[in-house]
C-alpha positions as CSV (number, residue, x, y, z in Angstrom):
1,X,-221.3,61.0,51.7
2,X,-223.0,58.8,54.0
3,X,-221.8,54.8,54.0
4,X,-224.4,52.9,54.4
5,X,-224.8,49.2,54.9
6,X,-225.4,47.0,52.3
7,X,-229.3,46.6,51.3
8,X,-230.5,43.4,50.8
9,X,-233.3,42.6,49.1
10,X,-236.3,40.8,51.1
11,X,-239.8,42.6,49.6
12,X,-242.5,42.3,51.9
13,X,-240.6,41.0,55.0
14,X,-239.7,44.2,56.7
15,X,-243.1,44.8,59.3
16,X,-244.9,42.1,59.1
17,X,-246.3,42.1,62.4
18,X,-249.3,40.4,63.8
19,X,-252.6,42.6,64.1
20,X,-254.0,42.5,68.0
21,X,-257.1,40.2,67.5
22,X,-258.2,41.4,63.8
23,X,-258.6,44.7,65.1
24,X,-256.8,47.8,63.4
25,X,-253.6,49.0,65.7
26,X,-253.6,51.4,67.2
27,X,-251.1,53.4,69.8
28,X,-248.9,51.7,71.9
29,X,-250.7,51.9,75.2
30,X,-249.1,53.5,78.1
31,X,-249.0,51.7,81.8
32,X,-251.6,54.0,83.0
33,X,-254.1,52.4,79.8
34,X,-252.7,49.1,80.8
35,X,-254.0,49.1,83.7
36,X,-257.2,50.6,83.3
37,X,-257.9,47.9,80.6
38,X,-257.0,45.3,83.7
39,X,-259.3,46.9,86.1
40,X,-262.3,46.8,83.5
41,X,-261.8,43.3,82.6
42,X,-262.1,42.4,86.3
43,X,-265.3,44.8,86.9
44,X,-267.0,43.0,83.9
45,X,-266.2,39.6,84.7
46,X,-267.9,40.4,88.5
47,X,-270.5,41.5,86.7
48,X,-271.1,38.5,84.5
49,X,-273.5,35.9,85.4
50,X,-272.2,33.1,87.5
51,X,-272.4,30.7,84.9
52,X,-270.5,33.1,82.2
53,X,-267.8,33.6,84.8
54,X,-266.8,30.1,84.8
55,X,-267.0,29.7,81.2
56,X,-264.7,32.8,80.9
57,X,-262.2,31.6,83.8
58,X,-262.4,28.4,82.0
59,X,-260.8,29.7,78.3
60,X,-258.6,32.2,80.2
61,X,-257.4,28.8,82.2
62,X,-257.4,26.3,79.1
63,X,-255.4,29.1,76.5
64,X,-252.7,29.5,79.2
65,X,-252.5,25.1,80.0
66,X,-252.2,25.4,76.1
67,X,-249.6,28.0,75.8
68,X,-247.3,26.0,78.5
69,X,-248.2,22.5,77.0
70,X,-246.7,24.3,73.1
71,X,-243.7,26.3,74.9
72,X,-242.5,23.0,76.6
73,X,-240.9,21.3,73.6
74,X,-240.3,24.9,71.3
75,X,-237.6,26.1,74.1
76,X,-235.2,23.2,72.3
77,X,-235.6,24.4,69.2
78,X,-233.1,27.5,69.2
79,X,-233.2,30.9,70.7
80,X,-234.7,32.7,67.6
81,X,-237.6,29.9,67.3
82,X,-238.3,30.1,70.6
83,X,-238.7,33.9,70.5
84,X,-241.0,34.0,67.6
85,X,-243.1,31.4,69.3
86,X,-243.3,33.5,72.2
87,X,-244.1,36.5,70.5
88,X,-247.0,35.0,68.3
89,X,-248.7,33.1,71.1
90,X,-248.6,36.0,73.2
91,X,-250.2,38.0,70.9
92,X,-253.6,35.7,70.8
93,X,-253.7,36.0,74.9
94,X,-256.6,38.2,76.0
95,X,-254.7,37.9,80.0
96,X,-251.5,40.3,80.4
97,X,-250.8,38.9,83.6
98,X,-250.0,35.7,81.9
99,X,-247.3,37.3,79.6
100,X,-245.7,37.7,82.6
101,X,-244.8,34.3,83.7
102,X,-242.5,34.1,80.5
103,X,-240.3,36.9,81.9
104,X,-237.4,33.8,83.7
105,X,-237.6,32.3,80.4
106,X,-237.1,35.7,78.4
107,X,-233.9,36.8,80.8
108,X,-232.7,33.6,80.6
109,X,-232.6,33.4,77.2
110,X,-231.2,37.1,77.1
111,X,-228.4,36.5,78.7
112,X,-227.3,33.3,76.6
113,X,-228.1,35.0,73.5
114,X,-228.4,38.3,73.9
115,X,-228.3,39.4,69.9
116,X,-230.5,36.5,68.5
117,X,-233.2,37.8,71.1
118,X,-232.7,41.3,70.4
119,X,-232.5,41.1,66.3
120,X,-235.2,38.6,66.4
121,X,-237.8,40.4,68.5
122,X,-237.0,43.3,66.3
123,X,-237.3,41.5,63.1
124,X,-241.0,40.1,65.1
125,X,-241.9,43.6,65.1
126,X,-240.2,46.4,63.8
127,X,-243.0,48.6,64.5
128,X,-242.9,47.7,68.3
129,X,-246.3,46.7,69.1
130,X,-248.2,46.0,72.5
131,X,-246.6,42.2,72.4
132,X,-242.9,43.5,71.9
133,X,-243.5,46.4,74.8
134,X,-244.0,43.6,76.9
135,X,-241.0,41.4,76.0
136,X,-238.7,44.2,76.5
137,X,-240.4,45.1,79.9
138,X,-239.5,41.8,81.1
139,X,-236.1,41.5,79.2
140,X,-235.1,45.2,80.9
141,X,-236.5,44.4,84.1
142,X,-233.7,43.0,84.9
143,X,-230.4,45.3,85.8
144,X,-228.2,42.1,84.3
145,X,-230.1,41.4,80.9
146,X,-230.5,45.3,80.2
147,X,-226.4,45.5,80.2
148,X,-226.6,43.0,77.6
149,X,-229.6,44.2,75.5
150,X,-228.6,47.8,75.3
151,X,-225.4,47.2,73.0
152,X,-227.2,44.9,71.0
153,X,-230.1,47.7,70.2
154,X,-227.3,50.1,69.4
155,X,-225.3,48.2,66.7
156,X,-228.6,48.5,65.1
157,X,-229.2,51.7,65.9
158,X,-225.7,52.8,64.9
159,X,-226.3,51.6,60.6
160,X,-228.4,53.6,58.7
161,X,-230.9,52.6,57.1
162,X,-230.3,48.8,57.3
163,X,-228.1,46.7,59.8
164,X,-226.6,43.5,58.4
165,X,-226.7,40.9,60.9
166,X,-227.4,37.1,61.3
167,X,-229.0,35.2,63.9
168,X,-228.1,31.4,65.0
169,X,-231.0,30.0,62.8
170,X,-229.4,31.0,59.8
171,X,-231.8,34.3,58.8
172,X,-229.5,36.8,57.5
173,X,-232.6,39.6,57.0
174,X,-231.2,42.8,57.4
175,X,-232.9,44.8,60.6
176,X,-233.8,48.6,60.1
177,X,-232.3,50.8,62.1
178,X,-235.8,52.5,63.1
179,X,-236.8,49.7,64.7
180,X,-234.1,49.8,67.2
181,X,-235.0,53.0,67.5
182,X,-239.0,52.6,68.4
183,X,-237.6,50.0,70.8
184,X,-235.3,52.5,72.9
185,X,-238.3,54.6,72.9
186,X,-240.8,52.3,74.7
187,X,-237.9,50.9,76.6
188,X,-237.3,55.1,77.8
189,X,-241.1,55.3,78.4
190,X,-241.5,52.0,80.8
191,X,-242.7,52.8,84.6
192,X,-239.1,51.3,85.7
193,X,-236.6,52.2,82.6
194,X,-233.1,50.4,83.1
195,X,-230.3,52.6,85.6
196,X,-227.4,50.9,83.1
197,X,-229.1,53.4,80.5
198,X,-226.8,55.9,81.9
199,X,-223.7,53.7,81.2
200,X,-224.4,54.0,77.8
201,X,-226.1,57.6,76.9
202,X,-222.8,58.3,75.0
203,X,-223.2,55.6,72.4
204,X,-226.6,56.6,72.5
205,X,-226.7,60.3,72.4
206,X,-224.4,60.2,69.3
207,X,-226.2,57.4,67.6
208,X,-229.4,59.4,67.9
209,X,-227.8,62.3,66.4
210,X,-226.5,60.7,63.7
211,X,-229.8,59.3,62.8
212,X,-231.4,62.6,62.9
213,X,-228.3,63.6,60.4
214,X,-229.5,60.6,58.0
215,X,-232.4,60.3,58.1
216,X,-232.7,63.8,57.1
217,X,-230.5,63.7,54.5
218,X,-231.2,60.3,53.0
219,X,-234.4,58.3,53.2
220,X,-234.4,55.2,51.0
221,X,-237.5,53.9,49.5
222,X,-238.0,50.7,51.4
223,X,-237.3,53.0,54.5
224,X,-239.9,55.3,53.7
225,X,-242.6,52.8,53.2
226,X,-241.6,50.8,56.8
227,X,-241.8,54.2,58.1
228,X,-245.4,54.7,56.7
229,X,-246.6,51.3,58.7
230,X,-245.6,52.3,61.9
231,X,-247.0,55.9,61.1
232,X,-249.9,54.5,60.7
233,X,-249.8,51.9,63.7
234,X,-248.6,54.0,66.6
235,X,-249.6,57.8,65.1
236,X,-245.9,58.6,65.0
237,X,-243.9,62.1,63.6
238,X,-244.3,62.1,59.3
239,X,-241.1,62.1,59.2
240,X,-238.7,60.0,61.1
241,X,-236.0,62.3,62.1
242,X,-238.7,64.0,64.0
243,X,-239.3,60.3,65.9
244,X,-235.2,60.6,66.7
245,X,-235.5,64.2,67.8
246,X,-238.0,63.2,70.1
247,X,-236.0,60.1,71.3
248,X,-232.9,62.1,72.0
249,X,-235.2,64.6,74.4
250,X,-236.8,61.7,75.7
251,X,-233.7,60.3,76.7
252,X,-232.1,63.7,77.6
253,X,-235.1,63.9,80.4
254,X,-235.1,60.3,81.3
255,X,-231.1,61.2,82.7
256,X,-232.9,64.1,84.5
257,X,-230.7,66.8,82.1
258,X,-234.3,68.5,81.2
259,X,-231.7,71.4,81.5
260,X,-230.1,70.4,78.7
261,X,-233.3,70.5,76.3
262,X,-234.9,73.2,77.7
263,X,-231.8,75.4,77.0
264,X,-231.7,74.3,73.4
265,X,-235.4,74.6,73.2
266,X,-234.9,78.7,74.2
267,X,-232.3,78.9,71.7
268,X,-235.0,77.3,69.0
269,X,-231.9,75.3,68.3
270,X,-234.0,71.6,67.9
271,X,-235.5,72.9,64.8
272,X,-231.9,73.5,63.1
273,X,-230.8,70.1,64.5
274,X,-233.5,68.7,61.1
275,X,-231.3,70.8,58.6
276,X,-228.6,69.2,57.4
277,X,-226.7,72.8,56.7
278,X,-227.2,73.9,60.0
279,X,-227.5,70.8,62.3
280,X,-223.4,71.6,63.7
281,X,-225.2,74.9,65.1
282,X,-227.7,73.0,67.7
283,X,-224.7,70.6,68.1
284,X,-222.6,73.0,69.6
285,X,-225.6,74.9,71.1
286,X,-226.1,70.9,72.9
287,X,-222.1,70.7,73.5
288,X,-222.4,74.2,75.4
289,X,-225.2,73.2,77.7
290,X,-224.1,70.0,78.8
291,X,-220.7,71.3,79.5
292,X,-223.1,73.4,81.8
293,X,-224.8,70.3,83.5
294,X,-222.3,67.8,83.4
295,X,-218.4,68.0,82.5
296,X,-217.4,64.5,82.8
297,X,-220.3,63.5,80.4
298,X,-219.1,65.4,77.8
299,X,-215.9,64.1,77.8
300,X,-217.3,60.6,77.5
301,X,-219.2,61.6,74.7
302,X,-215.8,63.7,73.6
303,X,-213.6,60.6,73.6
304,X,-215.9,58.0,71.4
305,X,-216.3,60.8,68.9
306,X,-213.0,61.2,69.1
307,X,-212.3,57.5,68.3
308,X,-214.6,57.3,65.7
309,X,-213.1,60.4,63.7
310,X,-209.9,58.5,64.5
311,X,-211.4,55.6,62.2
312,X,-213.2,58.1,59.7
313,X,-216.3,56.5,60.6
314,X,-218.3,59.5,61.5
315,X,-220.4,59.7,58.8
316,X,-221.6,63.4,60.0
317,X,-218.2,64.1,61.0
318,X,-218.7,67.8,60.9
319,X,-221.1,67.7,63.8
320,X,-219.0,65.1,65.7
321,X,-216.2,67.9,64.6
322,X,-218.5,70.7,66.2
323,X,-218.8,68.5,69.6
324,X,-215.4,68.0,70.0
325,X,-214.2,71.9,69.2
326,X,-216.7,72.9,71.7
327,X,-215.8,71.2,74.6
328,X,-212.1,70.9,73.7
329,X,-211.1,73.8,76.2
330,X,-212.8,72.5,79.4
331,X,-212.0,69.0,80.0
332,X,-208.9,67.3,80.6
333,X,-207.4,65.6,77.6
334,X,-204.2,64.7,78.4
335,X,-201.8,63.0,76.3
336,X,-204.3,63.5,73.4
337,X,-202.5,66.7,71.7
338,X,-200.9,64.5,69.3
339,X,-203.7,62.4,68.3
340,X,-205.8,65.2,67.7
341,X,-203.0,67.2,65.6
342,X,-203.0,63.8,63.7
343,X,-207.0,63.7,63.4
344,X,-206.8,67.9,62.5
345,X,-204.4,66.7,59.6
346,X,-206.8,64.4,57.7
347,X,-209.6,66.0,58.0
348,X,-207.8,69.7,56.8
349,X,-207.3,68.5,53.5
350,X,-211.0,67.9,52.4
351,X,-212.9,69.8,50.2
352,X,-215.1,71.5,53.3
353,X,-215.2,74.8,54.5
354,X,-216.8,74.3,57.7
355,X,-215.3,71.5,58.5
356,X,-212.1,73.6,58.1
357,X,-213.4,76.6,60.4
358,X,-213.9,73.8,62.6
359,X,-210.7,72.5,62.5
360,X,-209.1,76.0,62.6
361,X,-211.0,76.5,65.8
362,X,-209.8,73.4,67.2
363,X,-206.0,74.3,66.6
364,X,-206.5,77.5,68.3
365,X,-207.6,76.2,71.5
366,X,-204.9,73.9,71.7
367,X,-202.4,76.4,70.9
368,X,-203.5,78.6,73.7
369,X,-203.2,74.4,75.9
370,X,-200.0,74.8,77.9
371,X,-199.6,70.9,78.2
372,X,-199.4,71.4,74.5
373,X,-195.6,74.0,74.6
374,X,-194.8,71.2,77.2
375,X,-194.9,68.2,75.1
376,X,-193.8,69.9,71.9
377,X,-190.4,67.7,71.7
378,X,-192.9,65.1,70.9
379,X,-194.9,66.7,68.6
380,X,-192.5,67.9,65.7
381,X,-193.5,65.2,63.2
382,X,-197.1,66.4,63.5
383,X,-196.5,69.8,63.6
384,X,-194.4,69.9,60.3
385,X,-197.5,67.8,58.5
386,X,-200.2,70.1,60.3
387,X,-197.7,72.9,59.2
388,X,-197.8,71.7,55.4
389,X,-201.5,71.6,55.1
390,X,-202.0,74.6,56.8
391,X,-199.7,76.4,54.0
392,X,-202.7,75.9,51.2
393,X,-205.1,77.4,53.4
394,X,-203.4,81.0,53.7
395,X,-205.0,81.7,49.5
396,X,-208.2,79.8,50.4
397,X,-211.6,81.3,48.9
398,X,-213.0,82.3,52.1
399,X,-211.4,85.4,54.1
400,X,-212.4,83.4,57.5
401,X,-210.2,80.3,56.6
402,X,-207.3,82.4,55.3
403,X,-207.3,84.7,58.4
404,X,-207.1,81.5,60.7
405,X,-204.6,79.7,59.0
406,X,-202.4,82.9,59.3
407,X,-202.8,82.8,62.9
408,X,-202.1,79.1,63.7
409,X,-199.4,79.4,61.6
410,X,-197.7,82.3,63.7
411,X,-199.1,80.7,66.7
412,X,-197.4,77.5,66.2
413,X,-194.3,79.3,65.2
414,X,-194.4,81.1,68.3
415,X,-194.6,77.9,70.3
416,X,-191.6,76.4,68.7
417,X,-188.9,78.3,69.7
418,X,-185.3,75.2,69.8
419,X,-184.1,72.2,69.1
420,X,-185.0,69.6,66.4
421,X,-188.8,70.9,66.7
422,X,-187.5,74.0,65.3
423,X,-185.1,72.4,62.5
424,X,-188.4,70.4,61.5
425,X,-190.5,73.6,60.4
426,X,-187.7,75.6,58.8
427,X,-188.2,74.4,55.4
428,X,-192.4,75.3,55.4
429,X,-191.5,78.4,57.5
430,X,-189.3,79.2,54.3
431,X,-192.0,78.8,51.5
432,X,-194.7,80.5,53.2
433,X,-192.2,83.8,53.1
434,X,-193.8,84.9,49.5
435,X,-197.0,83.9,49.8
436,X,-197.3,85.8,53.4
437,X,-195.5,89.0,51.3
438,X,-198.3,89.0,48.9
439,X,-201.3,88.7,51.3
440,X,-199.9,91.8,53.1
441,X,-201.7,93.7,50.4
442,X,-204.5,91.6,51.1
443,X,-208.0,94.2,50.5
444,X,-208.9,92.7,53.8
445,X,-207.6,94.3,56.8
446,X,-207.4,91.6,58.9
447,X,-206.2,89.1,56.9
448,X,-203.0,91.6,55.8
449,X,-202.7,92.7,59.0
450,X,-202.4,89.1,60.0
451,X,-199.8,88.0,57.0
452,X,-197.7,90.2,58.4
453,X,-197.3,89.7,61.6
454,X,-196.6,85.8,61.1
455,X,-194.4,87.2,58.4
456,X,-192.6,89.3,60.9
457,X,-193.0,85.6,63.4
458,X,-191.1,83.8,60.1
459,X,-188.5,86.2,59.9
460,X,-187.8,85.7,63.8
461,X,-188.1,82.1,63.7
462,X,-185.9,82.2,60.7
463,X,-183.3,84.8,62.5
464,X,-183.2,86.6,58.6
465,X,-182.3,89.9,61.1
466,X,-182.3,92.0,58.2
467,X,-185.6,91.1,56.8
468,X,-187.2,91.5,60.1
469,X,-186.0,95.0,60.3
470,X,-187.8,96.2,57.1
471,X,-191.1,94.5,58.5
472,X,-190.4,97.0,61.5
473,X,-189.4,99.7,59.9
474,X,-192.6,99.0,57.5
475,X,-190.2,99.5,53.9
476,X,-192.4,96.9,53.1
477,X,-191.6,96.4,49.6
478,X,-187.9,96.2,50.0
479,X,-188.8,93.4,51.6
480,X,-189.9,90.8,48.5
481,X,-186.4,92.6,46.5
482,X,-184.2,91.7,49.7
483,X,-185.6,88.4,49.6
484,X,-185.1,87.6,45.7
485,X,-181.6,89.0,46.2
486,X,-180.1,86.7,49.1
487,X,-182.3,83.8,48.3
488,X,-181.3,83.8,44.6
489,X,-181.0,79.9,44.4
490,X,-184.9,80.3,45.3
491,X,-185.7,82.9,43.1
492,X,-187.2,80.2,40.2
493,X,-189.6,78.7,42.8
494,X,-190.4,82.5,43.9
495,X,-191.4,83.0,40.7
496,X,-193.1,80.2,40.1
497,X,-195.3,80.8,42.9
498,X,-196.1,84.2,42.1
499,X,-198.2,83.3,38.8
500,X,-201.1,82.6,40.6
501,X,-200.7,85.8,42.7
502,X,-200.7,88.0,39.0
503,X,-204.6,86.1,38.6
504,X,-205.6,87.1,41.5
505,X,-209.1,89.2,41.6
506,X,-207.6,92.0,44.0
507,X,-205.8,94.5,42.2
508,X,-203.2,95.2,45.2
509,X,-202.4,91.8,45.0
510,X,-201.8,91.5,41.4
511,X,-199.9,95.4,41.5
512,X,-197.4,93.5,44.1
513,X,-197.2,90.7,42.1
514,X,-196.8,92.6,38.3
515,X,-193.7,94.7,40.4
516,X,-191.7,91.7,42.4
517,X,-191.5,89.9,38.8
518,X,-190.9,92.5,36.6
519,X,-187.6,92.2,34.9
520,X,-184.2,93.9,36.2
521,X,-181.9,93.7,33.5
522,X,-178.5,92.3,34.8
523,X,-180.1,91.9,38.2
524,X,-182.4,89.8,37.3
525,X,-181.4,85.8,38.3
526,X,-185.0,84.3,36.5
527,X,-183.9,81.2,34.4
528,X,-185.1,81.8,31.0
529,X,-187.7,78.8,30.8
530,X,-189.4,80.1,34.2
531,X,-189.5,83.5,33.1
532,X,-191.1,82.9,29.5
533,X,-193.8,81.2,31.9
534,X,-194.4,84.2,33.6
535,X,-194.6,86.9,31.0
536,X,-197.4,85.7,28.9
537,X,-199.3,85.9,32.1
538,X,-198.4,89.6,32.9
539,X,-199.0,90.6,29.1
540,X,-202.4,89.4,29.7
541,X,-202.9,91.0,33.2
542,X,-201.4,94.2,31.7
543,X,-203.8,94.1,29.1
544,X,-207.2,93.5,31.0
545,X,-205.9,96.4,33.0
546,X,-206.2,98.9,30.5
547,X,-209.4,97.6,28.9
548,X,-212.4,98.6,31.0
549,X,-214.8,96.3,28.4
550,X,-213.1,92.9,28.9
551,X,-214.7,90.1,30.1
552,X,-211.8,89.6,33.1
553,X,-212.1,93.7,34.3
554,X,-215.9,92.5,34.4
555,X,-215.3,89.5,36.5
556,X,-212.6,91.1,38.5
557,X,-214.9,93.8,39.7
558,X,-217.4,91.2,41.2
559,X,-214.5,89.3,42.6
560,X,-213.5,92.6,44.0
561,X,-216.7,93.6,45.5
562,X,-217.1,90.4,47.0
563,X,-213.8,90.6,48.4
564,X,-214.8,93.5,50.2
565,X,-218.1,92.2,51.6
566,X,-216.7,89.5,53.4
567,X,-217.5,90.5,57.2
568,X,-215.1,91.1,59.9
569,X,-213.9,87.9,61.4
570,X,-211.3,89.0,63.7
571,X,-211.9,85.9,67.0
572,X,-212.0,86.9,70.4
573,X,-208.8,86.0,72.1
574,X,-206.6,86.3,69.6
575,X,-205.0,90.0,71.0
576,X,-203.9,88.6,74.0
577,X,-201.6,85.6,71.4
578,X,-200.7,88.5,69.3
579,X,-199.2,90.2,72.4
580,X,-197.6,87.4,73.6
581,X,-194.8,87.5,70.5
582,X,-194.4,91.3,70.7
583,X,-196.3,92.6,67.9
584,X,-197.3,95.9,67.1
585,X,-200.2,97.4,65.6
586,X,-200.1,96.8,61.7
587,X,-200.5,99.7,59.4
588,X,-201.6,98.8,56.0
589,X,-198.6,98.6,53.1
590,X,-197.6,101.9,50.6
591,X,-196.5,101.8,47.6
């Protein structure tokens, strides 16, 4: 869920801007219209009778004396007072070159203040009329005041829907977050756009994205009907992620990377980018083609995603998730294994399946890392907690998550091979024995195939010699008897865990689990109160079994079939790990 900033309540403040002379607003003009507009004014005053053109020269001359006789004394009132003054006075001036002698005054102000011009101007005009173009022309103008105006605009930028903020005149009126973002797109589209843009397009870039992530998802009401005025101001998208989109290419092609957007454009990956089940597609599709255009950029943008999933503030943290996987391989992040091992822990444990793909994919790539082997000494704590949570994951709902927490599993295994690293993982390595046993009868070929060859990894890393030889020598079902037998201090917790296999909706799993806890007579080391836990669940299993009618056969059919459907998921790479620990091709089990 989205956290948003707190909402304030302030009807009918929110784009209240001031109407260019009475006349209904229209778009924002571009320079081009600009100056056409100057060059007709001066053709129609040469024009205009000799007498008229005084009279005209004459107001033009006598509104600027007044505008500089009322700015004199309001400049000591306070930054924000002094903005809002500017802005309304400048909107009742007919002569744009006089908005230009404010510009000194403006920078100067800027870089006192930087955040009570920025909110103020924004709180002026949300919508970003013709007057606030012009303030931020003169405010950007300058290399030195855009350094400071940019991070203002992008703590804005950054809350959705609403930033909370306060100026030094006491307003505490929350700022939308759209207006920040119609005032990085006229600041984008100005004849001379600010060079320190480039110092921060990470910021940027992912602010924009996350935008486009809200405001797709969530669109409050007070949101929608700001969004409405400026729709109808400045003939804008209907819908304001559209606006973001559009600001993201904008900026894309205002770096020069038009690479970049046509690449995704081919794809038809923008469109995607507005859903929010599919917007980690075009993220990685974006991820793939900078990588293309610009390495070091992506690892800027890599590292403050990276902090912010650090701080679980990435509200769309499976796209900043997609990012990060995608680029993970091809830029130098040294030092960072354990961090990210850390990050890959909290995130495994929620209730999200792509984000767990995601995270899967992550671990691969930095399994296959050789700084990663080299620093392992360092790593144990993290790899026994990433080790834990990836145990869970090996009976999770979806074939694709099951088959690559197998393989991290084996792969960290085989990474670990001495020392207190090893003594770390021994206990997990232990209790994933069973649970690996059982998914070697797995209906899926590739997820038994992979149970047992990190079964066969667990028996090495475990030197249990003897176990390891039934694995080879495939008497496969020996295997869960030898293991009940020489581990019988274990066998109530083996048994334990094998009630959930006996539910299970593939009948090769619940055949394996009906035979390893089926009773033995003298042989049989089950304490009484674990084993009265068990047998009500067989008699039932038993019984569904031989009624073709019952509700559970019915169910376990579709669970079955389902099974069965799920597609091939078998990654490309993975072979060349397999081979790495000796494996050889898996041959599915016999009773």
């Amino acid at each position: 869920m989205i956290r948003l900033t707190s909402v304030k309540g302030r009807e009918g403040e929110e784009g209240e801007e001031e109407e260019d002379d009475g006349k209904s607003p229209g778009a924002v003009p571009s320079p081009e219209e600009v100056e056409g507009v100057q060059l007709l004014q001066a053709d129609t005053v040469e024009k205009l009778p000799e007498e008229k053109q005084r009279m005209h020269c004459h107001r033009n001359e006598q509104a600027l004396a007044d505008f500089f006789a009322w700015a004199e004394p309001i400049v000591a009132a306070g930054v924000p007072t002094t903005v809002r003054g500017i802005y309304q006075r400048l909107s009742s001036i007919k002569d744009v070159s006089a908005e230009h002698r404010l510009d000194k005054t403006l920078q100067e102000m800027t870089l006192a203040q930087p955040h009570d011009v920025v909110v103020t101007i924004l709180r002026c005009a949300p919508s970003c009329d013709r007057v606030a173009v012009t303030m931020w022309m003169a405010i950007v103008s300058s290399n030195r005041t855009a350094e400071k105006v940019l991070p203002e605009l992008l703590c804005v930028l950054e809350d959705w829907p609403l930033h909370s903020t306060s100026t030094s005149d006491k307003d505490n009126s929350d700022v939308f977050s759209l207006a920040a973002t119609r005032a990085v797109w006229e600041i984008i589209h100005l004849p001379q756009g600010p060079e320190r843009m480039i110092l921060y397009f990470p910021r940027l870039f992912v602010a924009l994205l996350f935008q486009i992530f809200s405001s797709t998802e969530q669109m409050p009401e007070e949101v929608t009907a700001f969004w409405r005025r400026c729709q109808h101001k400045h003939c804008l998208p209907t819908n304001p992620n559209r606006f973001a989109l559009l600001t993201m290419k904008a900026l894309l092609c205002h770096l020069e990377y038009e690479d970049v957007v046509s690449e995704v454009e081919r794809e038809c990956g923008w469109d995607t980018l507005l859903n929010t089940d599919t917007h980690h597609y075009t993220v990685r599709l974006l991820a793939r083609a900078m990588l293309r255009v610009s390495e070091p950029l992506c690892y800027r943008i890599a590292r403050y995603l990276f902090r912010l999933l650090r701080r679980e503030e990435a509200h769309w943290e499976v796209a900043a998730m997609a990012f990060l996987v995608e680029v993970l391989l091809y830029i130098n992040l040294k030092n960072w294994e354990e961090r990210i091992l850390q990050l890959v822990q909290i995130y495994l444990r929620r209730e999200c399946s792509v984000m767990r793909l995601l995270l899967l994919r992550c671990l691969m790539v930095l399994c296959k890392r050789p700084s990663l082997a080299e620093s392992m000494e360092n790593l144990t704590e993290s790899l026994t907690k990433l080790i834990e949570a990836l145990r869970p994951l090996f009976d999770n709902d979806t074939s694709r998550v099951q088959l690559l927490s197998i393989r991290i599993f084996q792969a960290v295994m085989a990474l670990v091979q001495k020392g207190k690293e090893r003594q770390g993982l021994t206990d997990c390595v232990r209790q994933s024995l069973l649970p690996l046993f059982y998914h070697m009868y797995d209906e899926n070929q590739f997820v038994a195939e992979a149970s047992w060859e990190t079964l066969l990894q667990a028996t090495i890393f475990l030197k249990r010699w003897n176990l390891q030889q039934l694995l080879e020598s495939e008497e496969l079902w020996r295997f869960g008897e030898c293991l009940l037998k020489e581990e019988r201090d274990r066998a109530d917790g083996y048994l334990r865990q094998s009630v959930m296999y006996l539910q299970s909706p593939q009948k090769s799993i619940r055949e394996a689990a009906m035979r390893l806890t089926a009773p033995r007579g003298k042989t049989n080391k089950f304490s009484p109160s674990i084993f009265n836990l068990v047998t009500p669940t067989r008699h039932y299993v038993r019984t569904a079994e031989t009624n073709p009618n019952s509700r559970f056969r019915l169910l376990q059919n579709q669970l079955r079939e389902a099974w069965r459907r799920q597609a091939s998921l078998l990654e490309n790479g993975w072979p060349s790990l397999w081979h790495k620990v000796g494996f050889r091709r898996w041959k599915p089990p016999h009773y």
